[in-house]
C-alpha positions as CSV (number, residue, x, y, z in Angstrom):
1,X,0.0,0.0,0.0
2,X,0.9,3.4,-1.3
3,X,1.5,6.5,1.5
4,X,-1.5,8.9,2.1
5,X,-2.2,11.8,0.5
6,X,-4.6,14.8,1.5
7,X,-8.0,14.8,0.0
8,X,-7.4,18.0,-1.6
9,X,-6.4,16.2,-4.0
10,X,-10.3,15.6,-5.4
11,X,-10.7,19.5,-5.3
12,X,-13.0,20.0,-8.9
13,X,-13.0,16.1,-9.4
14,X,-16.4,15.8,-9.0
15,X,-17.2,18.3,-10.9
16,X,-15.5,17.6,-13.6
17,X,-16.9,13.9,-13.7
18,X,-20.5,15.5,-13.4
19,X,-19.8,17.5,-17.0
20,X,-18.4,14.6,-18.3
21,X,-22.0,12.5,-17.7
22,X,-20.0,10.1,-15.4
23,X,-21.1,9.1,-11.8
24,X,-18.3,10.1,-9.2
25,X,-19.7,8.3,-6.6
26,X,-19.4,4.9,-8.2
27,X,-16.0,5.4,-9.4
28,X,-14.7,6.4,-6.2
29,X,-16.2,3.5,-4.4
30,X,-14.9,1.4,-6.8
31,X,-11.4,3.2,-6.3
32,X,-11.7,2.6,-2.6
33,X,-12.4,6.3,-1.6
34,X,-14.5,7.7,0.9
35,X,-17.3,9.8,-0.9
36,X,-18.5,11.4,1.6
37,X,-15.0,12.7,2.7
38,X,-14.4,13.9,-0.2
39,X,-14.2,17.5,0.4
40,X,-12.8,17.1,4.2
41,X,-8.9,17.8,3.5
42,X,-7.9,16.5,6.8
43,X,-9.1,13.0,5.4
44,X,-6.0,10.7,4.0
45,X,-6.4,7.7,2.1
46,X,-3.6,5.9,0.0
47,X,-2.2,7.7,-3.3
48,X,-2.4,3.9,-5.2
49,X,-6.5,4.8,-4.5
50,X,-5.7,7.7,-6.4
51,X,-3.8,6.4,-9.0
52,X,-6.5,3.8,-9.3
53,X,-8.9,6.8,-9.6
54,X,-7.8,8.0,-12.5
55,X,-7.0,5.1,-14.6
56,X,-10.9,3.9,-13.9
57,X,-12.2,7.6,-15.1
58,X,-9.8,7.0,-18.2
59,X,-10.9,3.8,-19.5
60,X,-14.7,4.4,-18.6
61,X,-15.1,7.8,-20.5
62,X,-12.3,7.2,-22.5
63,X,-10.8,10.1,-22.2
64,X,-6.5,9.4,-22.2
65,X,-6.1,12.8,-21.4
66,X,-8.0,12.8,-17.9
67,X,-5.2,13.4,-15.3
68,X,-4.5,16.3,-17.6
69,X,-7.9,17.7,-17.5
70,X,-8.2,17.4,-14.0
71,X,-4.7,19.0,-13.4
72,X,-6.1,22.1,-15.5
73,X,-9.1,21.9,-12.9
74,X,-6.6,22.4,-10.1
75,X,-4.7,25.3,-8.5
76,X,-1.8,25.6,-5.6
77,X,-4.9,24.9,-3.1
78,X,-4.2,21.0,-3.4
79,X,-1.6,21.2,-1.6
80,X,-3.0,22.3,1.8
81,X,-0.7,24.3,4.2
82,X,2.4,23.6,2.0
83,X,0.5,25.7,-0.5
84,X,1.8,28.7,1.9
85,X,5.6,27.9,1.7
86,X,5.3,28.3,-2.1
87,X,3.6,31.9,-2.4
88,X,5.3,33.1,0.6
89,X,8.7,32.7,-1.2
90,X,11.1,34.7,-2.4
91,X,11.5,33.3,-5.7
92,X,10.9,30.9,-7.8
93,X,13.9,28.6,-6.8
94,X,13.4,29.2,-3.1
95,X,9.5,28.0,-3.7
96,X,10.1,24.8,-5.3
97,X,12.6,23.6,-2.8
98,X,10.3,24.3,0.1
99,X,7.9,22.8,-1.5
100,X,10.0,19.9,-2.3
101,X,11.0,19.6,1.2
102,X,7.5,20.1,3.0
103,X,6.0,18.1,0.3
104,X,5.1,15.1,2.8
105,X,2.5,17.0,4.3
106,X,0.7,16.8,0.9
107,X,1.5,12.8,0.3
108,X,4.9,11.4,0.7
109,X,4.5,9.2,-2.3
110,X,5.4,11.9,-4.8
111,X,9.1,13.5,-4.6
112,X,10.0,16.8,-6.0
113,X,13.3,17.7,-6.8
114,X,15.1,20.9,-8.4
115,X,17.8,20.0,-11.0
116,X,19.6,22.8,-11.3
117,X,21.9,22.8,-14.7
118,X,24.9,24.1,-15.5
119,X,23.7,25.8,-18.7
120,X,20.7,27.3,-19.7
121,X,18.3,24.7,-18.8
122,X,16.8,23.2,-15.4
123,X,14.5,20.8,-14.5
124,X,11.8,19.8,-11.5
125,X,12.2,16.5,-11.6
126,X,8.9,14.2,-10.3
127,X,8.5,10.9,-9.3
128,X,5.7,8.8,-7.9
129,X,7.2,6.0,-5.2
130,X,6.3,2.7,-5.1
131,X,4.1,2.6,-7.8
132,X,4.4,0.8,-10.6
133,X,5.1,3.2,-13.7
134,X,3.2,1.6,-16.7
135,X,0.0,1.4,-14.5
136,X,0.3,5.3,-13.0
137,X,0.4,7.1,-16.3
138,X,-2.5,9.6,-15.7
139,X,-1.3,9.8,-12.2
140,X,1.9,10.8,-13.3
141,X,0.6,13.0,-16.2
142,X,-1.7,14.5,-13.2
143,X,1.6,15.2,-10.8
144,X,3.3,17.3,-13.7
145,X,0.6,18.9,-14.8
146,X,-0.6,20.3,-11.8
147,X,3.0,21.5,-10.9
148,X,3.6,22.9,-13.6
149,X,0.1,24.7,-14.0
150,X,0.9,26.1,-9.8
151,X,3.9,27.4,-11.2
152,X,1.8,29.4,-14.1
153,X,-0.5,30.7,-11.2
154,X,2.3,31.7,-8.8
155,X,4.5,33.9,-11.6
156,X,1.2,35.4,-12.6
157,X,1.4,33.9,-16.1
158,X,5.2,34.3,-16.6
159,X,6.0,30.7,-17.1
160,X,7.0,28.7,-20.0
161,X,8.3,25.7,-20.0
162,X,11.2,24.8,-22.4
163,X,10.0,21.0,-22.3
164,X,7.8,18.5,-20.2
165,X,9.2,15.3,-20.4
166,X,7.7,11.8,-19.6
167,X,9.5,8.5,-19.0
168,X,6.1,6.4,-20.3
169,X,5.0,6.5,-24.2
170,X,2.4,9.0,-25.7
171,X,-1.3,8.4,-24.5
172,X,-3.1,11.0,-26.1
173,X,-3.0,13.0,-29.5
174,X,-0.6,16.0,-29.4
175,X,-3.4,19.0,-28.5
176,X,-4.4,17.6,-25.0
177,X,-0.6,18.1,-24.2
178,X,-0.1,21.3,-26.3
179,X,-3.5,22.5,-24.0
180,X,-2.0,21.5,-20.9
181,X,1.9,22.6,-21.2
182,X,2.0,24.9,-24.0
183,X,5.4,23.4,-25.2
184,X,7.2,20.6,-27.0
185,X,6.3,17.2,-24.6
186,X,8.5,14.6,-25.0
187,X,8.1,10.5,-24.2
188,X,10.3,7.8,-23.2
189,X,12.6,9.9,-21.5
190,X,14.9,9.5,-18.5
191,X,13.0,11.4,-16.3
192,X,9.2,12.5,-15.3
193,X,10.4,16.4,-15.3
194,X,9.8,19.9,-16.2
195,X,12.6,21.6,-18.3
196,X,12.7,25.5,-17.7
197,X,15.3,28.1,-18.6
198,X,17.8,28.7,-15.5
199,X,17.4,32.2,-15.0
200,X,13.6,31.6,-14.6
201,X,14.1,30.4,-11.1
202,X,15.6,33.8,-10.2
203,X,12.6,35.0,-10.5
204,X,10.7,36.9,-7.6
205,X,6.9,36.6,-6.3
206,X,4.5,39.0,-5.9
207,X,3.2,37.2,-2.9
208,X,6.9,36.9,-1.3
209,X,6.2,37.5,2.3
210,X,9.5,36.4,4.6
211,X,7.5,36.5,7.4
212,X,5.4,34.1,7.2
213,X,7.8,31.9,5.0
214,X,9.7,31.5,8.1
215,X,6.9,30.8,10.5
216,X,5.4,28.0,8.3
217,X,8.6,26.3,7.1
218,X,9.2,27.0,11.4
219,X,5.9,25.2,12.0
220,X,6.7,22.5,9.4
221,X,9.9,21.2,10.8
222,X,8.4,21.2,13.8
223,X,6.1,18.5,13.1
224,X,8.8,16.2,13.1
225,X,7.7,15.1,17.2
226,X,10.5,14.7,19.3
227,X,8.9,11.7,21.3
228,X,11.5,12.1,24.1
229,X,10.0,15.8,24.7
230,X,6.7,14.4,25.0
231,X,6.9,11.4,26.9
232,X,9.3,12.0,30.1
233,X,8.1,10.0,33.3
234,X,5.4,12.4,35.2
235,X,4.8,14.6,32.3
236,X,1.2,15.6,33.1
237,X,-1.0,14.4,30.0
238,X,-2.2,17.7,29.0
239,X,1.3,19.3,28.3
240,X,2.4,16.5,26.3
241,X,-1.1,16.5,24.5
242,X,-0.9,20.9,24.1
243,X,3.0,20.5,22.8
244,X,1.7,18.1,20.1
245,X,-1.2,20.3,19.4
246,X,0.9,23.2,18.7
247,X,2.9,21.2,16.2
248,X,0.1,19.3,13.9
249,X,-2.1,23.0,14.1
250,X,-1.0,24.2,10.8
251,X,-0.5,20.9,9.2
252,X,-4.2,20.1,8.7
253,X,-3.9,16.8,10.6
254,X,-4.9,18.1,14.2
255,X,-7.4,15.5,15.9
256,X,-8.2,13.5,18.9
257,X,-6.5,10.2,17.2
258,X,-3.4,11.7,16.2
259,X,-2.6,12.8,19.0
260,X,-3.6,10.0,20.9
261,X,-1.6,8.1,18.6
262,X,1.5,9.9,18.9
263,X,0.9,10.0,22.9
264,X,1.0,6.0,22.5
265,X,-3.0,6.2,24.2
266,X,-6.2,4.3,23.5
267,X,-8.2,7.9,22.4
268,X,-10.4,6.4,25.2
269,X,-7.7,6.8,27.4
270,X,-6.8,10.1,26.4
271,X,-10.1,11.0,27.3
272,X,-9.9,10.1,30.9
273,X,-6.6,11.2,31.5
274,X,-6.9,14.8,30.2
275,X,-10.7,14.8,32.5
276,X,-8.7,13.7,35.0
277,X,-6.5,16.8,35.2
278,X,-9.6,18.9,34.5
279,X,-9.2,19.7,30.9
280,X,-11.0,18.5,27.1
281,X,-9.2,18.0,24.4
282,X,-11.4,21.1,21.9
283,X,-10.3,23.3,25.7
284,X,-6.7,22.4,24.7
285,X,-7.2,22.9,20.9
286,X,-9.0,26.1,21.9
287,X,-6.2,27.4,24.2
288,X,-3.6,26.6,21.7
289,X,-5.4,28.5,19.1
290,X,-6.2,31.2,21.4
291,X,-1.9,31.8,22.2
292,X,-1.2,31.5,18.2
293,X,-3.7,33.4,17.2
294,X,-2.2,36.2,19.3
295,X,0.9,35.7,18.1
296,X,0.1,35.9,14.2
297,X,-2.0,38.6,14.6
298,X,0.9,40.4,16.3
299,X,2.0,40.8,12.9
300,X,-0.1,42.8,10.0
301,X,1.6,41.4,7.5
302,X,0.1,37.9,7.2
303,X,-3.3,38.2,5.4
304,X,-6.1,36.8,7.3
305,X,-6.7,34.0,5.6
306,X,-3.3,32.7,5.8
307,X,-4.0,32.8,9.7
308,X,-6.8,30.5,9.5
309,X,-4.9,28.0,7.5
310,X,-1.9,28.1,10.1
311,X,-4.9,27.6,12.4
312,X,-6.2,24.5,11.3
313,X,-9.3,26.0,9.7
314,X,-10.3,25.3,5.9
315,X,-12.2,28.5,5.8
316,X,-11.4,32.1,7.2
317,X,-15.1,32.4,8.3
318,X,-15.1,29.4,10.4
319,X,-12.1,31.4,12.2
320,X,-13.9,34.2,12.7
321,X,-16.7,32.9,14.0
322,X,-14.3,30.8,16.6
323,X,-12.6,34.0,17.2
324,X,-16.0,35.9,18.2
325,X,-16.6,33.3,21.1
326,X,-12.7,33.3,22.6
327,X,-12.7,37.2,22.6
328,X,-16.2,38.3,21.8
329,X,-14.8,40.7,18.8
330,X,-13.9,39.7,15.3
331,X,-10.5,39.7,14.5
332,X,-10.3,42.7,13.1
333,X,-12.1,44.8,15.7
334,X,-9.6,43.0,17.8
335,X,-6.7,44.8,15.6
336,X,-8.2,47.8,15.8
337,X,-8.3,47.9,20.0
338,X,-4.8,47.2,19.9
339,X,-4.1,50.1,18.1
């Protein structure tokens, strides 16, 4: 069995199957995904369901070019909180490899890596692990698709590729791929990759904020638990359970299991314990959120949304209402006091 990988991942899918008179809810049974989950991202199930996704909506509509589509369907919003690290970043080159290094919070069965050459050409390499390649071809179309199509977004339309290059054979007739990458595409080649001119990746983002570049890619290697920090003898329950809280926040993959899981307790047990010392686990979320919150707000320059996300909600409105009941105010007029 393949790693997870956010369900994110489905953003527009059903849609897209809808216009194509197919019935998403058979085809994702039949794939072994969770339809009603479909639009939770803190949901997981294994990337090989995904894969296996695809090739079914392929061969039922007959449509070769369907990872393709669905990548055109997609934006930088797949890829959860590590979206964040990307348009936060300084440049181009400083986006892709904190994406490629966070990308395990996405799915850890893709890998992204930066080739940088030593003349006028490099490449983002991609590769799908643990999967067999002849049988992952749209999932593998999908994967450079959709990377290539974030990078359009985040330069605001300056991209071109110089070449996208496939290790598998040619599925589909050239316009699907001419549609998708506007450049030559080439098959049975060494690598899955993108091929882009060298001094591309010098290029800056609008959206560069260092700021918050350093607080996620902060919060991100922070996830990495430290067990020994968390389970020393008489360490009362509900500061192990509010360190690990603080750490899986932002990630999108906060919730009474987890942490029971990395606490080594029955979620049963966690219950009693953190009762026992006169506490819930939504008071700890709550009182973690409440101390963050502070803190990001202490700085203007994150946008609000971008708090939310590092806060563990999908939606900025669900933060605001949450924000309402800690201090009574919304965010803003909470800004505004401090002033």
């Amino acid at each position: 069995m393949t790693a997870p990988v956010r369900a994110s991942c489905l953003n527009n899918f059903v849609l897209l199957i809808e216009e194509l008179q197919g019935n998403p809810k058979d085809l994702f049974v039949r794939a072994g995904i969770d339809y009603s989950q479909r639009d939770d991202d803190n949901y997981f199930f294994p990337y090989q369901c995904f894969i296996d996704l695809l090739e079914l909506c392929a061969q039922d509509l007959k449509l070769l070019d369907f990872g393709l589509r669905l990548a055109m369907r997609q934006d930088q919003t797949i890829l959860g909180p590590v979206a964040f690290l990307a348009l936060s970043a300084h440049d181009v080159r400083s986006a892709l490899i904190s994406v490629s290094k966070f990308l395990y919070h996405f799915t850890p069965a893709i890998s992204l890596r930066l080739k940088e050459g030593e003349g006028q050409s490099s490449y983002v390499c991609l590769e799908l692990l643990n999967t067999n390649n002849n049988d992952s071809r749209q999932a593998v179309e999908h994967a450079v698709a959709c990377t290539l199509h974030i990078i359009h977004l985040m330069t605001e339309g300056k991209f071109k590729a110089r070449s996208v290059q496939f290790r598998h054979g040619k599925m589909s007739p050239d316009k699907p791929y001419q549609n998708a990458f506007n450049c030559p595409t080439l098959f049975k080649q060494e690598h899955d990759a993108i091929e882009l001119d060298s001094n591309f990746l010098d290029l800056e983002l609008s959206s560069h904020n260092p700021q918050l570049h350093d607080l996620v890619s902060n919060y991100f290697s922070m996830v990495e638990i430290d067990s020994s920090s968390t389970s020393k003898p008489n360490t009362p329950t509900s500061k192990q359970a509010r360190h690990l809280i603080g750490k899986l926040l932002p990630t999108g993959e906060l919730s009474r299991p987890v942490i029971a899981e990395n606490m080594k307790l029955h979620e049963r047990a966690l219950h009693r314990k953190l009762q026992a010392e006169g506490y819930t686990f939504e008071a700890l979320v709550d009182e973690v959120r409440i101390t963050e919150a502070k803190k990001l707000l202490s700085n203007e320059t994150i946008p609000m949304s971008q708090i939310a996300g590092l806060l563990g909600y999908n939606e900025q409105s669900s933060f605001n209402r949450a924000f309402k009941r800690w201090f009574n105010m919304t965010p803003k007029q909470y800004l505004q006091s401090k002033h």
